[in-house]
C-alpha positions in Angstrom: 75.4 164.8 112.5 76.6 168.0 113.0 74.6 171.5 112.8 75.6 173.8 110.4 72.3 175.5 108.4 71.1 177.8 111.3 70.6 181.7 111.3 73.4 182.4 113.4 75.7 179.9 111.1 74.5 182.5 108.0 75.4 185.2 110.3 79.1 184.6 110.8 80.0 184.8 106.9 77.7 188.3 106.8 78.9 189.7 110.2 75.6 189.2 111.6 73.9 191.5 109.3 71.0 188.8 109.2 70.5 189.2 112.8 67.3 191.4 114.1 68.1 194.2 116.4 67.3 192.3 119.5 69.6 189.3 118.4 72.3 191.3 118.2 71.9 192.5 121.7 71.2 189.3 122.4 74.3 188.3 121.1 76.1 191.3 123.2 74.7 190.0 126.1 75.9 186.5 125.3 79.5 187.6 124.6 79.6 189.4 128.4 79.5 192.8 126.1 76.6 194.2 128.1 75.5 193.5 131.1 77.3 190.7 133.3 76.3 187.9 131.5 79.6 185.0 131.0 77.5 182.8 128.9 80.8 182.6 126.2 83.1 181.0 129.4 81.0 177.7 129.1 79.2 178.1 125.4 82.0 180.0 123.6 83.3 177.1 121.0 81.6 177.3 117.5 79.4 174.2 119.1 78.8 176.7 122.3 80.2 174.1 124.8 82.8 173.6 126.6 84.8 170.6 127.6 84.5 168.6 130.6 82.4 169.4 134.0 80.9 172.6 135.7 78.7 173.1 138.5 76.1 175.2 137.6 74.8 176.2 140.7 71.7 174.6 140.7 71.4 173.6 144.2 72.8 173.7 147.8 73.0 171.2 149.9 73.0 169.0 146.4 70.0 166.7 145.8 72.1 165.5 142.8 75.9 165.2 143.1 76.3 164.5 139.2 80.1 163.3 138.7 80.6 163.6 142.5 78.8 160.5 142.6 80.9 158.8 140.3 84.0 160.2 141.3 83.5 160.2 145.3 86.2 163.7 144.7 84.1 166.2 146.7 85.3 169.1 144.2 83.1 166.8 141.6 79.9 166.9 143.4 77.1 169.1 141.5 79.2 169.0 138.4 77.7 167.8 135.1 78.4 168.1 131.2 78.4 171.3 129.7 75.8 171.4 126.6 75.8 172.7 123.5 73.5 175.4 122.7 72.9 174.3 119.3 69.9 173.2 118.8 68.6 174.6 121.9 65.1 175.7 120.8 64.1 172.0 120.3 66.1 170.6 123.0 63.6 171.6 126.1 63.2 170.7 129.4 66.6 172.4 130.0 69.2 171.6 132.9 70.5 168.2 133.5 67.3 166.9 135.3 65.2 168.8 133.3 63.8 170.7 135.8 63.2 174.0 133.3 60.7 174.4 130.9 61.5 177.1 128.9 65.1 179.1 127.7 63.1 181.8 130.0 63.2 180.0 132.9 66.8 179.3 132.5 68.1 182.8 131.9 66.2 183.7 134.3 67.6 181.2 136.8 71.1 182.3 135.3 70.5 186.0 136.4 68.9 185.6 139.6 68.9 182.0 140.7 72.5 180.9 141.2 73.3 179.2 144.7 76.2 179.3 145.8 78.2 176.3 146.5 82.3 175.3 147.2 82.2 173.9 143.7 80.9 177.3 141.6 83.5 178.0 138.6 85.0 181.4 138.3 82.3 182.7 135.4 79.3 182.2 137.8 81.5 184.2 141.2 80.7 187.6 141.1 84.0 189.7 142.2 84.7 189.0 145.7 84.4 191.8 148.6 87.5 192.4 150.2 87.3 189.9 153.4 84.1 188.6 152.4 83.5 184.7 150.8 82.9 185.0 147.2 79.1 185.0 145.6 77.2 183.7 142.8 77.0 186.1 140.0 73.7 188.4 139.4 73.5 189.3 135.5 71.7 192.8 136.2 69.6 192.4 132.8 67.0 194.1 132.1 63.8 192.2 131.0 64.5 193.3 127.4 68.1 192.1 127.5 66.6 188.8 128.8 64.4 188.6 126.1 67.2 189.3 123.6 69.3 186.6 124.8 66.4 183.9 124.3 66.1 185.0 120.9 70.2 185.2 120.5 69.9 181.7 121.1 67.3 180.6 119.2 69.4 181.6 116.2 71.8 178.8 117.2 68.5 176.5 115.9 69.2 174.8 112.6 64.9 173.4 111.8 66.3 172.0 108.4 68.4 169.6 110.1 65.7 168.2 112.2 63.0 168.5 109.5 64.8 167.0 106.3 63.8 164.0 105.2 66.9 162.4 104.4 67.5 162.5 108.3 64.6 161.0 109.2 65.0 157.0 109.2 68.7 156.0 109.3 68.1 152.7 107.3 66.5 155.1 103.9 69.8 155.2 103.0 70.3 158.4 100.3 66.1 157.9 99.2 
């Protein structure tokens, strides 16, 4: 089933005139237009995904070595499936283990709480000092451009699709 019915969907054929002033920061901030948010590197498809594996900086020394494990490559440990944002507003805890409650908790984890680790991918590295070893990435939002971002992404939510009846029970065939 595939998600097609949410406010950011109506927004594309209207240029996101249907979008409150804070979702279209939100939607800046997204897009890496303000601030130094690279949520469009992993989540920039019309799913907002990306194929195959990222480390997401969630921990260092890893507790969980995700594909690593499966692998035994070293360059796979802490490396998991990227999401797609769709949906994301019903889709909570966040984070492959769960371990965030709330899309607040994961921006903020995003703008502050990146560890660094030999596996990050080039969106979450900030620009490496000459001579020094690179670092995670520190968004620099504001609280207000936080908040816009959450609501950005709540506009990737499509409640019809999860609310129709005609999705509900799978045998109901067209009833």
């Amino acid at each position: 089933m595939v998600s097609t019915g949410s406010k950011y969907d109506a927004g594309v054929a209207v240029g996101f005139t249907n979008f409150t002033a804070q979702e279209l920061l939100g939607r800046q901030v997204f897009l890496g237009q303000v601030g130094n948010a690279t949520c469009a590197a992993c989540h920039g498809t019309d799913a907002h995904t990306a194929p195959g594996l990222n480390n997401n900086g969630l921990e260092f020394p890893y507790v969980d070595t995700g594909a690593g494990a499966i692998t035994g490559r070293p360059q796979d440990n802490g490396r998991f499936k990227v999401p797609s944002l769709r949906n994301i507003a019903l889709t909570a805890p966040y984070m492959h283990d769960g371990r965030f409650a709330t899309l607040e908790e994961v921006v903020e984890f995003y703008a502050t709480g990146v560890v660094a680790n030999p596996n990050l991918p080039p969106p979450l590295l900030a620009p490496p000092a000459p001579g020094q070893p690179p670092t995670p990435r520190r968004l620099n939002l504001t609280a207000a451009q936080k908040a816009a971002l959450v609501a950005f992404m709540r506009t990737l939510t499509d409640t019809n699709l999860v609310t129709n009846g005609r999705f509900t029970d799978p045998f109901n065939y067209g009833n």
